[in-house]
KELO-992348 format. One record per residue (C-alpha): residue in three letters; residue number from 1; x, y, z. Coordinates in pm, whole numbers. Layout:
<nodes>
{resn=ALA&resi=NUM&u=X&v=Y&w=Z}
...
</nodes>
This chain:
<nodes>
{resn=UNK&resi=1&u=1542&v=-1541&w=-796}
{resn=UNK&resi=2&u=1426&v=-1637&w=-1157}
{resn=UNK&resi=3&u=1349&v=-1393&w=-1439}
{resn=UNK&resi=4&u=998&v=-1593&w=-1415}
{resn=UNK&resi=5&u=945&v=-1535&w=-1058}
{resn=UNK&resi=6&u=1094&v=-1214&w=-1078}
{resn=UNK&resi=7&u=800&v=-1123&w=-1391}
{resn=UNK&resi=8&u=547&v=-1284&w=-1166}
{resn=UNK&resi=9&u=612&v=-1051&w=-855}
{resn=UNK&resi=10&u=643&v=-736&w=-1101}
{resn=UNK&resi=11&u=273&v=-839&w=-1223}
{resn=UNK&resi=12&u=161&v=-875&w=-901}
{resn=UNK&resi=13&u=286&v=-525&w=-792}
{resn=UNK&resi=14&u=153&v=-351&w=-1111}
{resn=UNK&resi=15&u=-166&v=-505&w=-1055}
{resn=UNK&resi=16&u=-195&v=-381&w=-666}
{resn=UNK&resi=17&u=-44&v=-26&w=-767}
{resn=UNK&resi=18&u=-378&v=-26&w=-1038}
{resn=UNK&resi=19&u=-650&v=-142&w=-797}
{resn=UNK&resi=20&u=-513&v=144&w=-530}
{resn=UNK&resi=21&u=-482&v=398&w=-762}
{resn=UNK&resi=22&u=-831&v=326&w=-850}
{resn=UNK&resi=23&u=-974&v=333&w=-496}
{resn=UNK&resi=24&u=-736&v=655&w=-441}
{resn=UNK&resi=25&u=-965&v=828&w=-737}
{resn=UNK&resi=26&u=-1292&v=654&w=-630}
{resn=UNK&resi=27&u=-1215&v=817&w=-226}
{resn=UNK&resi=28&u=-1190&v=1146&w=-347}
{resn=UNK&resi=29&u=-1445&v=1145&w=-590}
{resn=UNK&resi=30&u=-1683&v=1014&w=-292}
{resn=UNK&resi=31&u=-1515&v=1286&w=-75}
{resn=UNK&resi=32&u=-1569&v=1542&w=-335}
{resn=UNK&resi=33&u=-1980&v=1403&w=-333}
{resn=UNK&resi=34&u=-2006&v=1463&w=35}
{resn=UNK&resi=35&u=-1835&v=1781&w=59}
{resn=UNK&resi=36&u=-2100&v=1903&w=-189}
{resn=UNK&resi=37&u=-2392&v=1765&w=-17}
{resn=UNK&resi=38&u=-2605&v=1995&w=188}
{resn=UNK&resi=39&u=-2649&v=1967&w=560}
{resn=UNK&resi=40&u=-2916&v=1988&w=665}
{resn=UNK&resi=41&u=-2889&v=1999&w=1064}
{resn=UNK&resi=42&u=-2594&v=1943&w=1274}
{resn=UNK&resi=43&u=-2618&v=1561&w=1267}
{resn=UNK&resi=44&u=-2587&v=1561&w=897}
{resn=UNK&resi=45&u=-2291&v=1766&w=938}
{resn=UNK&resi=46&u=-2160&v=1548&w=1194}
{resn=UNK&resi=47&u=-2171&v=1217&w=966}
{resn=UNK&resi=48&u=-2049&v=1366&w=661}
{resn=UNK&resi=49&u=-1755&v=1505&w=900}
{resn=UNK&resi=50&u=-1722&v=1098&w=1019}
{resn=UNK&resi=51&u=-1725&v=965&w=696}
{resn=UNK&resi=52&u=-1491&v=1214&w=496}
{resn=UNK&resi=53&u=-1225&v=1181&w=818}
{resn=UNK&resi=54&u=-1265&v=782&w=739}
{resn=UNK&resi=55&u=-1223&v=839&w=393}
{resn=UNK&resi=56&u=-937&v=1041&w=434}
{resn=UNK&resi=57&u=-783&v=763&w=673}
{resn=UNK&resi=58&u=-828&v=500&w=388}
{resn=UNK&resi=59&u=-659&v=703&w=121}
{resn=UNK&resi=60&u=-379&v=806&w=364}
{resn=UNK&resi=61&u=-318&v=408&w=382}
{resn=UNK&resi=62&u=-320&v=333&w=73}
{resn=UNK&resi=63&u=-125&v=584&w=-44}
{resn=UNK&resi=64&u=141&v=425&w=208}
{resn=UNK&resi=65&u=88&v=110&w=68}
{resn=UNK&resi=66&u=169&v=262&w=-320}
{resn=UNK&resi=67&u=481&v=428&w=-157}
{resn=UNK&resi=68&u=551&v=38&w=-110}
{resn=UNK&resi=69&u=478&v=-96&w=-377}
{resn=UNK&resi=70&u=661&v=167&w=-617}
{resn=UNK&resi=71&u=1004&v=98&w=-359}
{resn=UNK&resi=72&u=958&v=-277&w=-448}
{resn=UNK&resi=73&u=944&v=-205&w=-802}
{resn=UNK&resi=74&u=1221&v=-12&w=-810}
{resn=UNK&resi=75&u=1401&v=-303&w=-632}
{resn=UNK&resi=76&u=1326&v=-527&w=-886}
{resn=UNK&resi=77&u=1443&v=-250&w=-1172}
{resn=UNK&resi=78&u=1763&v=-254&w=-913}
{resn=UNK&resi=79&u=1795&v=-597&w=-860}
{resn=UNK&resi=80&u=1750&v=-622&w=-474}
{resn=UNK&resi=81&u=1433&v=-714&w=-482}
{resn=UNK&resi=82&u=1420&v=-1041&w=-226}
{resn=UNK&resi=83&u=1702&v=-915&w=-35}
{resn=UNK&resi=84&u=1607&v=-800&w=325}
{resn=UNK&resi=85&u=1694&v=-411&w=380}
{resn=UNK&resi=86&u=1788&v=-540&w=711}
{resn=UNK&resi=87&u=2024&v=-846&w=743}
{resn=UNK&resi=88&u=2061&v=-834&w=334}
{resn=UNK&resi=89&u=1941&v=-1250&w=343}
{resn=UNK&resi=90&u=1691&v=-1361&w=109}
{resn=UNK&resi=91&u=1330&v=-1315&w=158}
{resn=UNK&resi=92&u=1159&v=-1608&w=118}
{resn=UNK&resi=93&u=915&v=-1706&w=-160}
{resn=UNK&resi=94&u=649&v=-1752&w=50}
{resn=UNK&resi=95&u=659&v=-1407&w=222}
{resn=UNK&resi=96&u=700&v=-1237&w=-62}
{resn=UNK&resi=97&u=366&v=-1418&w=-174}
{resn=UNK&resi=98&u=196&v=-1291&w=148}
{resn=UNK&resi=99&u=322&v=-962&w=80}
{resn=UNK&resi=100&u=497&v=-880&w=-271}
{resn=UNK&resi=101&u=661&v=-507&w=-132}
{resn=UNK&resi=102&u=779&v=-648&w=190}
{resn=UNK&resi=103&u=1121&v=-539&w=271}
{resn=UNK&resi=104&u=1212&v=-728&w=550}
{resn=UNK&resi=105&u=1240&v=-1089&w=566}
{resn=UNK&resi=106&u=1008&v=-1305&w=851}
{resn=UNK&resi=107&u=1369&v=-1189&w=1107}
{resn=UNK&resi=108&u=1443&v=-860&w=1069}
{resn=UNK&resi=109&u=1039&v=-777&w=1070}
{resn=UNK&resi=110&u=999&v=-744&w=1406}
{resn=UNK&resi=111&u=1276&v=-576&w=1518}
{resn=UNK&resi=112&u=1213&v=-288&w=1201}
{resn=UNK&resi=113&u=863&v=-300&w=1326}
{resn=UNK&resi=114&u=953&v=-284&w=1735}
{resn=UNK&resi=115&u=1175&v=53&w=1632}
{resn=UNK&resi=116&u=932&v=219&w=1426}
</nodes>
């Protein structure tokens, strides 16, 4: 891969791992906001219950997906950054496009999937 594509994948990262650290602090500010609010009867208690459990859920995944993101970085610091972790071919441009942390090329996906 080219130090130009190379740069270009490394901006795209950086700019995903911003925009989910972002909605990581905006979730738990929000969480924070309905853990304070009074409830009123059991059905307010209920929602806020629903929504900080969905909140919760949405932070949990994009926490996973900055786990990701920081591994793929560090592959490009490493240099094995378009090399499946699987079958150690080339991931193609157009995957990594599609997904910029993936680890596994269009192959070896599956089968990593199937097993996990």
């Amino acid at each position: 891969m080219q130090a130009k594509e190379l740069e270009f994948f490394k901006d795209q990262l950086l700019d995903a791992k911003e925009h989910i650290l972002q909605n990581i602090a905006l979730a738990a500010k929000e969480l924070g906001q309905l853990q304070a609010q009074e409830n009123n009867d059991d059905m307010d208690f209920a929602s806020m219950r629903s929504d900080a459990m969905i909140e919760q859920v949405s932070s949990d995944q994009q926490k996973s997906e900055l786990r990701e993101i920081e591994h793929a970085l560090e592959r490009i610091r490493n240099g094995s950054y378009n090399t499946c972790e699987m079958c150690a071919e080339k991931i193609g441009i157009a995957r990594l496009k599609a997904k910029p942390y993936a680890n596994f090329c269009m192959t070896c996906r599956p089968l990593y999937e199937k097993s996990h």
